[in-house]
C-alpha positions as CSV (number, residue, x, y, z in Angstrom):
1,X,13.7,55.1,-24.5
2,X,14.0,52.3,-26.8
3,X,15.1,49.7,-23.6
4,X,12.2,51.3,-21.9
5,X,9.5,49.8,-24.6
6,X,11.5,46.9,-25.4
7,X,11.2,45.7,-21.0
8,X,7.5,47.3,-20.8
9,X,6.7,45.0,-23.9
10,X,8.5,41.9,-22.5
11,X,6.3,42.7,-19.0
12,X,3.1,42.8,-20.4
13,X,3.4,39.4,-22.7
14,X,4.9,37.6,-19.4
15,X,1.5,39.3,-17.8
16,X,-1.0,37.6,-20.4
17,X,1.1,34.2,-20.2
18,X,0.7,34.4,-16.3
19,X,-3.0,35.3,-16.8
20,X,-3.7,32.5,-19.2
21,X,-1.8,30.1,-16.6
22,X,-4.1,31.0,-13.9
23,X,-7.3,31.6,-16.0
24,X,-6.5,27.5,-16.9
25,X,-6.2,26.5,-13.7
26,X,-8.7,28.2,-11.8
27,X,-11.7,27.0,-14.5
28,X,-13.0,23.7,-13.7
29,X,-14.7,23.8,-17.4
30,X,-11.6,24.1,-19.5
31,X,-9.1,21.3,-19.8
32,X,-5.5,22.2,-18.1
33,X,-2.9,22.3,-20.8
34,X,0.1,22.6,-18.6
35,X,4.0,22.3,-19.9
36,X,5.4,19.2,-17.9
37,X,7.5,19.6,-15.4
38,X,10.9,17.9,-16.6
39,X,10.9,21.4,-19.1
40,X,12.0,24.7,-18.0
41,X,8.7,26.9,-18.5
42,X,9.1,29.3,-21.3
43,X,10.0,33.0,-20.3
44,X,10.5,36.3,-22.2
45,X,14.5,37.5,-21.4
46,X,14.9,41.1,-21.0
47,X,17.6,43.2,-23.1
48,X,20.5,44.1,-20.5
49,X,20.3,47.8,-20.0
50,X,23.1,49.3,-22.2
51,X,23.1,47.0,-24.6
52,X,22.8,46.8,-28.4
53,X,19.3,46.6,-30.3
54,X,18.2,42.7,-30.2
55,X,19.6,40.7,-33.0
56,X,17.3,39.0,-35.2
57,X,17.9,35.3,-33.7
58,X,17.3,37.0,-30.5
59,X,13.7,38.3,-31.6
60,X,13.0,34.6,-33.3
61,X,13.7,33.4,-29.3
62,X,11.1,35.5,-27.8
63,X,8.6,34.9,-30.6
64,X,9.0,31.0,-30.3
65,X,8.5,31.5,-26.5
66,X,5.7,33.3,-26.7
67,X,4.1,31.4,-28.6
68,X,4.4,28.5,-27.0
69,X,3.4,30.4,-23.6
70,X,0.1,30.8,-26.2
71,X,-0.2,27.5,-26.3
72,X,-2.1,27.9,-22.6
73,X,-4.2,30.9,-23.5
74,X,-8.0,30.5,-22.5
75,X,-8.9,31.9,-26.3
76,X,-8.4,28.5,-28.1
77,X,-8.3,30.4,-31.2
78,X,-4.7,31.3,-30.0
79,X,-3.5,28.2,-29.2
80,X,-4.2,27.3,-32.7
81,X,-2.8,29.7,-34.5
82,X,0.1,29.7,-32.5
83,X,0.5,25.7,-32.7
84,X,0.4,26.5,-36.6
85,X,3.0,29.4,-36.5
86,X,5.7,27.4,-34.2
87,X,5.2,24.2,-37.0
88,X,6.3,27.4,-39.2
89,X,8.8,28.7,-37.6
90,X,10.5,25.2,-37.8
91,X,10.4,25.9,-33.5
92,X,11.8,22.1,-32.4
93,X,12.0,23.2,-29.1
94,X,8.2,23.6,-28.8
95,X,7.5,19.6,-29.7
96,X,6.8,18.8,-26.4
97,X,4.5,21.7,-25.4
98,X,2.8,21.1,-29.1
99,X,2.4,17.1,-27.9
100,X,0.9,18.1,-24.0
101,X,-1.7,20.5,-26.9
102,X,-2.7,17.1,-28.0
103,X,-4.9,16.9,-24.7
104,X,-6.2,19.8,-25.5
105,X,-10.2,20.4,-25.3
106,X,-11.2,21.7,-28.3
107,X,-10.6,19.1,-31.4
108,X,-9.0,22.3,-33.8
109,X,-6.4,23.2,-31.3
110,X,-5.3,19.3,-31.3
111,X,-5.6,18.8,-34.8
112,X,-3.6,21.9,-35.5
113,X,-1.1,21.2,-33.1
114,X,-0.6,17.9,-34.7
115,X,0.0,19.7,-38.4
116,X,2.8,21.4,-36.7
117,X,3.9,18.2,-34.9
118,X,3.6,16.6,-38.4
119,X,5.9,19.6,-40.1
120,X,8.5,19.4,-37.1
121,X,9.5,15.4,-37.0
122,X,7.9,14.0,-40.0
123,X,6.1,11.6,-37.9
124,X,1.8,11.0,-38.0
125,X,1.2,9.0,-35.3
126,X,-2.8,10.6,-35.3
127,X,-4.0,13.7,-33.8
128,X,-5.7,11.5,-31.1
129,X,-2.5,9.2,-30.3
130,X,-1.0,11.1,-27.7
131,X,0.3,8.1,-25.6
132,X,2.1,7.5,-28.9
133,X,3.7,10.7,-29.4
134,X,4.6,10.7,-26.0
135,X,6.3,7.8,-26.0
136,X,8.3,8.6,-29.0
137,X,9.5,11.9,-28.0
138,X,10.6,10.1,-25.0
139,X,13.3,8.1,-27.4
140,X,13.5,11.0,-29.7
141,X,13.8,13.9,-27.4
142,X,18.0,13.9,-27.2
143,X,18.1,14.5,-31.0
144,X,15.7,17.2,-31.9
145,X,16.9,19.3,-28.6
146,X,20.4,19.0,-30.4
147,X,18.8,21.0,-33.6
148,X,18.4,24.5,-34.0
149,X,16.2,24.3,-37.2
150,X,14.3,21.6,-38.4
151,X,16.1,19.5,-40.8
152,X,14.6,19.7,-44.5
153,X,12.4,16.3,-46.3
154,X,15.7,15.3,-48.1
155,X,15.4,14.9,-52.1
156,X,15.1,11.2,-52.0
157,X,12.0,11.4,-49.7
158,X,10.6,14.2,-52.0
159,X,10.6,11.8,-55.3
160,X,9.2,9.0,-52.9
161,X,6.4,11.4,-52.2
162,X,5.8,12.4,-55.5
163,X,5.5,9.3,-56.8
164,X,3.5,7.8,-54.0
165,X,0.7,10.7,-54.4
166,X,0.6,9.7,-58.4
167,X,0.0,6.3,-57.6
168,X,-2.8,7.2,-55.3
169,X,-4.4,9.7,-57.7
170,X,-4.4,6.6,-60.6
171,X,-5.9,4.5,-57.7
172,X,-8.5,7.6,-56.7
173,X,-9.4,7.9,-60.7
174,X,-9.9,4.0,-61.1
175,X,-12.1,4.1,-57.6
176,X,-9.4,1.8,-55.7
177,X,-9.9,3.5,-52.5
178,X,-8.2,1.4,-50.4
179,X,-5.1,1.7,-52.5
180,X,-5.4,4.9,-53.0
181,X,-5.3,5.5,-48.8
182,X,-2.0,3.4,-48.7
183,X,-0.3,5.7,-51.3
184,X,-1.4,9.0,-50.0
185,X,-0.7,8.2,-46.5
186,X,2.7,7.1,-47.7
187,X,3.1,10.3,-49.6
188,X,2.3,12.5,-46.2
189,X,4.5,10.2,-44.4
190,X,7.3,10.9,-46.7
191,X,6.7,14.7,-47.6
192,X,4.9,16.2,-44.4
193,X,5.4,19.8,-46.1
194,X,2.8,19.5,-48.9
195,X,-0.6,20.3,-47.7
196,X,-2.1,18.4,-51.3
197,X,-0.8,15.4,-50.8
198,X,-3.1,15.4,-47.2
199,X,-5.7,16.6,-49.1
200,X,-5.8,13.7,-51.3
201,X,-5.2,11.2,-48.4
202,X,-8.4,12.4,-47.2
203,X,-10.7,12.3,-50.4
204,X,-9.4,8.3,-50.3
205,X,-10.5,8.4,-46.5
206,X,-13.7,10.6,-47.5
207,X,-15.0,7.9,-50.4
208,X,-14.4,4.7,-47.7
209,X,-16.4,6.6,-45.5
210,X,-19.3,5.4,-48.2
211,X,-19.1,1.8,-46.2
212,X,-18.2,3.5,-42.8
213,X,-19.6,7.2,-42.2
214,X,-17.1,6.9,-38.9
215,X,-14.6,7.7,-42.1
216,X,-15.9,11.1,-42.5
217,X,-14.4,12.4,-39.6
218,X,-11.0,10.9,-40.1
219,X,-11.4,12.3,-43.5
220,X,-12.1,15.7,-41.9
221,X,-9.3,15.5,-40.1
222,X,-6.9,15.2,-42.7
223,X,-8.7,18.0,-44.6
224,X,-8.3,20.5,-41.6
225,X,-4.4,19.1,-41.1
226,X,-4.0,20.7,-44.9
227,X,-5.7,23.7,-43.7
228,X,-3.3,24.0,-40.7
229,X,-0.6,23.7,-44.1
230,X,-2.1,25.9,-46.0
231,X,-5.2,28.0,-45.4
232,X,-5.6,29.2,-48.0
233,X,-6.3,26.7,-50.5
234,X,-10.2,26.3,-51.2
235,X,-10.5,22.4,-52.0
236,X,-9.7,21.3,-48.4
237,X,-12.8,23.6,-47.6
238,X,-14.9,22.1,-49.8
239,X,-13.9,18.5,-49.2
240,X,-15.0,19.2,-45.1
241,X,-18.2,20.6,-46.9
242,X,-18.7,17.6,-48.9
243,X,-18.1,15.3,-45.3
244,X,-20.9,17.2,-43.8
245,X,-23.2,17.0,-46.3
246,X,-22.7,13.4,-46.8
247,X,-23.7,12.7,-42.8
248,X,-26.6,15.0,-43.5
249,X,-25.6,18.2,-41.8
250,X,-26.4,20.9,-44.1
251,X,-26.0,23.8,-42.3
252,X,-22.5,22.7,-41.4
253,X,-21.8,21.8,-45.0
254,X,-22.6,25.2,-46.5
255,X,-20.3,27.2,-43.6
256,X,-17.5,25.5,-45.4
257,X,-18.9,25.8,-49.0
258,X,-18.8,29.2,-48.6
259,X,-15.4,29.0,-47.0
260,X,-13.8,27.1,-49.7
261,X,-16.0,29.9,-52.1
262,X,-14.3,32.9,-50.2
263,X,-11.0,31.4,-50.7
264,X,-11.4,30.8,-54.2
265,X,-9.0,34.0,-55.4
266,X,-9.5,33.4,-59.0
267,X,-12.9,32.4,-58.9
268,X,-12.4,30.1,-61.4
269,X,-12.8,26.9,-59.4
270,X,-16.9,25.9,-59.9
271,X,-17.4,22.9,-57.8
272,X,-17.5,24.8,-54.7
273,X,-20.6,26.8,-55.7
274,X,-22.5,23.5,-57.2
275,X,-21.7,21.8,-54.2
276,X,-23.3,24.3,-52.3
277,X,-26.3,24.8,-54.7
278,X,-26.7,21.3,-55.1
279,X,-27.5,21.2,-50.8
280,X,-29.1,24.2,-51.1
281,X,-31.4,22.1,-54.0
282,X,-31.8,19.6,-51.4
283,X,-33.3,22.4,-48.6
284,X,-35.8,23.8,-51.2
285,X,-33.9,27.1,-50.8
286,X,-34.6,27.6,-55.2
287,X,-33.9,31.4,-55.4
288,X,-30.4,30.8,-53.3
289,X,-29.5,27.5,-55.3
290,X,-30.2,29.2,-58.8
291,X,-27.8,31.7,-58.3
292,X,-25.0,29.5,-57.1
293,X,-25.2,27.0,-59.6
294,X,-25.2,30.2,-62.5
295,X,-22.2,31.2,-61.0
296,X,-21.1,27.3,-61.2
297,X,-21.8,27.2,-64.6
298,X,-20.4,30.7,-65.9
299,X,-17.4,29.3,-64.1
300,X,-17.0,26.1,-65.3
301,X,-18.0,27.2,-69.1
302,X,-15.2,29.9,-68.5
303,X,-12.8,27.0,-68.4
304,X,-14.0,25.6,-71.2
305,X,-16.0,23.0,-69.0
306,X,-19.2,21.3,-69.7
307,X,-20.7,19.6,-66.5
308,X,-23.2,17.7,-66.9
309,X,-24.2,17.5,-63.3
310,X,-24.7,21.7,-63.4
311,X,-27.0,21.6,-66.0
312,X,-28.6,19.0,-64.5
313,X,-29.6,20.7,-61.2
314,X,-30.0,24.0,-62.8
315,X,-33.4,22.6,-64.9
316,X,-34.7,21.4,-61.3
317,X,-34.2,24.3,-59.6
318,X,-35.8,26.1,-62.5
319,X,-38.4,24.4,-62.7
320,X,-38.7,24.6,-59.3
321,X,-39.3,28.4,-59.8
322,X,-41.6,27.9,-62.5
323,X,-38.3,28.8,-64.8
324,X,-40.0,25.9,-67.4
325,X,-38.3,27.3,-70.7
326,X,-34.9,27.7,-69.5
327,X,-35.6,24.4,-67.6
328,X,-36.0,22.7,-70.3
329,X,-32.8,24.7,-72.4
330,X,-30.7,23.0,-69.7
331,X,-32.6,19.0,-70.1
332,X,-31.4,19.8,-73.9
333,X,-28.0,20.6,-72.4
334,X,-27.7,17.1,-70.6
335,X,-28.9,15.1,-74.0
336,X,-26.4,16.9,-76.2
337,X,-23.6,15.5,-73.6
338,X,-24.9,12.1,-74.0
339,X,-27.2,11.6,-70.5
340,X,-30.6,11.6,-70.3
341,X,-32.5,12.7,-67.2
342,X,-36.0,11.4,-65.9
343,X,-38.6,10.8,-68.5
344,X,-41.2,12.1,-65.9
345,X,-39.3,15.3,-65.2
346,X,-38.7,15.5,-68.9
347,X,-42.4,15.2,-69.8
348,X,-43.7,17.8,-67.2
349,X,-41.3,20.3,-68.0
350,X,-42.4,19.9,-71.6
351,X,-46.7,19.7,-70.6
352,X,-46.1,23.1,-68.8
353,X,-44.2,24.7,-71.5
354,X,-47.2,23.5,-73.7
355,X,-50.2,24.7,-71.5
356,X,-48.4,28.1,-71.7
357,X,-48.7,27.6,-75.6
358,X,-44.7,27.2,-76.2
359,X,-43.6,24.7,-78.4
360,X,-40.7,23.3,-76.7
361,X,-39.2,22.0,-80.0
362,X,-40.2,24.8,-82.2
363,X,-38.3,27.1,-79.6
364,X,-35.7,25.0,-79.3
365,X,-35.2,24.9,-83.5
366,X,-35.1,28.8,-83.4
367,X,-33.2,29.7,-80.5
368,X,-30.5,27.2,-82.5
369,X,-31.0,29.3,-85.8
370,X,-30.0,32.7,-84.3
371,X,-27.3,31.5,-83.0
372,X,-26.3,29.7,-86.3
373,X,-26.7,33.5,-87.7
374,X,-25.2,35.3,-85.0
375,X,-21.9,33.0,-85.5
376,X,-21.7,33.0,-89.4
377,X,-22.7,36.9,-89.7
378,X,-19.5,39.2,-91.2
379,X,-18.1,41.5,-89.0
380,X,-19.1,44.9,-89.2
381,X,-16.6,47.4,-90.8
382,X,-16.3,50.5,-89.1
């Protein structure tokens, strides 16, 4: 019974490979991602009748196969999340069907398939360089068809990456972008495993793209090649977010706000709900942006955080909303950490609180008493 399932399972995912193949081919619409012909097309083997349960290596065969046979599905949400499992899996064997991906049509499946690429061989020749991968598997090719696994970043490489991404963070901090580039990108080159070190190559990438907006989509890039790492880390969300709202695309931008918000387990990390209040403050949405940049603030406070910037657009988007008192609590907010906001905004906040017959400092002075009393009163005793 068992052989039974195990041969009607291996018929059905050689079916859907077949499918996919002919679904490619047949649509004049969707670019053909075809295995070349100098490799042996990737088939499911079937258990010989009689014989033992498959072993696991055996099982790890027919996975990597398959998913490199998903590599020409029609759904390109497959091919990418197959590209990304066989960079997992450590699957050397798939590096040339994961460089023919690289022709792909849709931009995620090639960028994904270049993460994997990237895990695999330690190389980043550029999701968009196939004639350069190509050319270097053709010198390559005789060594990594020798290895079973993938061969781990060694120690020494490790440290070099470390140290590279340090350099480039002091570089980031003292705005020495350009610098800051040349050390991450020697960190990924070294360390292709960790998924922060792209990150941070493409926040160096993201701020040249002040000079060059062109930048923004390299930078986005490198963001979605530390997604294809690690999806589940929230700041490379946020950072694509950011590149969106930068080129003015604010729809686009809060899709990955919210992402990066989602993903966000703790919910601890606040500059993914400013940045998305703060564009929503730029669309007039005031209800929406309120409530994003209270849960900014609750977070960042949390942390022991006083941001300056939250405060700041929480008093527009209150005063937006007619919110003048609590406006103006948060203009008091800025001052006490050393900034001072617009005198103009200052002063109408202040003549509307007036015409409503609130003293802005009398209200100020007692709100600070109660809270003078509520600290220094005892304790109760029970």
């Amino acid at each position: 019974m068992n052989t039974r399932v195990s041969t009607g399972l291996a018929a059905v995912l050689c079916l859907v490979w077949c499918s996919a193949t002919v679904w490619a081919e047949d649509d004049p619409y969707k670019q053909k991602v075809k295995t070349p012909e100098n490799y042996p097309k990737p088939e499911l083997s079937r258990p010989p009748k009689g014989k033992p349960k498959e072993s696991g290596e055996h099982r790890r065969g027919d996975a990597i196969k398959m998913h490199i046979a998903n590599l020409s599905d029609k759904d390109p949400e497959v091919r990418q999340t197959s590209a990304q499992i066989l960079g997992t899996m450590g699957a050397t064997q798939a590096i040339p069907y994961l460089i023919e991906s690289l022709k792909d049509q849709h931009v995620y499946t090639q960028i994904y398939a270049h993460g994997a690429l990237n895990k695999l061989t330690g190389k980043n020749f550029g999701y968009k360089n196939y004639r350069e991968w190509k050319r270097w598997w053709e010198g390559a090719k005789d060594d990594f068809e020798k290895k079973k696994e993938r061969a781990g970043v060694n120690d020494m490489a490790k440290i070099r990456a470390k140290s590279s991404n340090t350099q480039g963070l002091i570089y980031l901090d003292s705005r020495d972008f350009r610098s800051a580039y040349r050390m991450f990108l020697d960190a990924v080159n070294s360390d292709p495993e960790v998924p922060d070190y792209r990150n941070n190559l493409g926040l160096a990438v993201m701020e040249l793209g002040r000079q060059n907006p062109y930048r923004y989509i390299d930078a986005i890039v490198y963001f979605q090649e530390a997604i294809g790492l690690d999806e589940g880390l929230p700041q490379p969300y946020l950072n694509i977010g950011q590149c969106f709202s930068r080129l003015g695309k604010h729809i686009e931008a809060q899709h990955w706000y919210r992402k990066a918000i989602a993903r966000d387990k703790n919910g601890i990390l606040w500059e993914h709900c400013w940045k998305l209040g703060k564009d929503l403050l730029k669309k007039a949405d005031y209800q929406l942006a309120l409530e994003y940049l209270q849960d900014a603030r609750n977070k960042a406070e949390s942390n022991r955080r006083y941001e300056v910037r939250i405060y700041r657009d929480l008093a527009l988007a209150e005063y937006a909303l007619d919110m003048y008192h609590s406006a103006y609590r948060n203009i008091l907010n800025v001052q006490r950490l050393g900034y001072d906001l617009d005198p103009d905004f200052v002063g109408k906040v202040r003549k509307a609180l007036i015409d409503r017959g609130i003293d802005p400092d009398k209200e100020d002075e007692l709100a600070r008493k109660e809270a003078r009393k509520d600290y220094t009163a005892p304790a109760k005793k029970e």
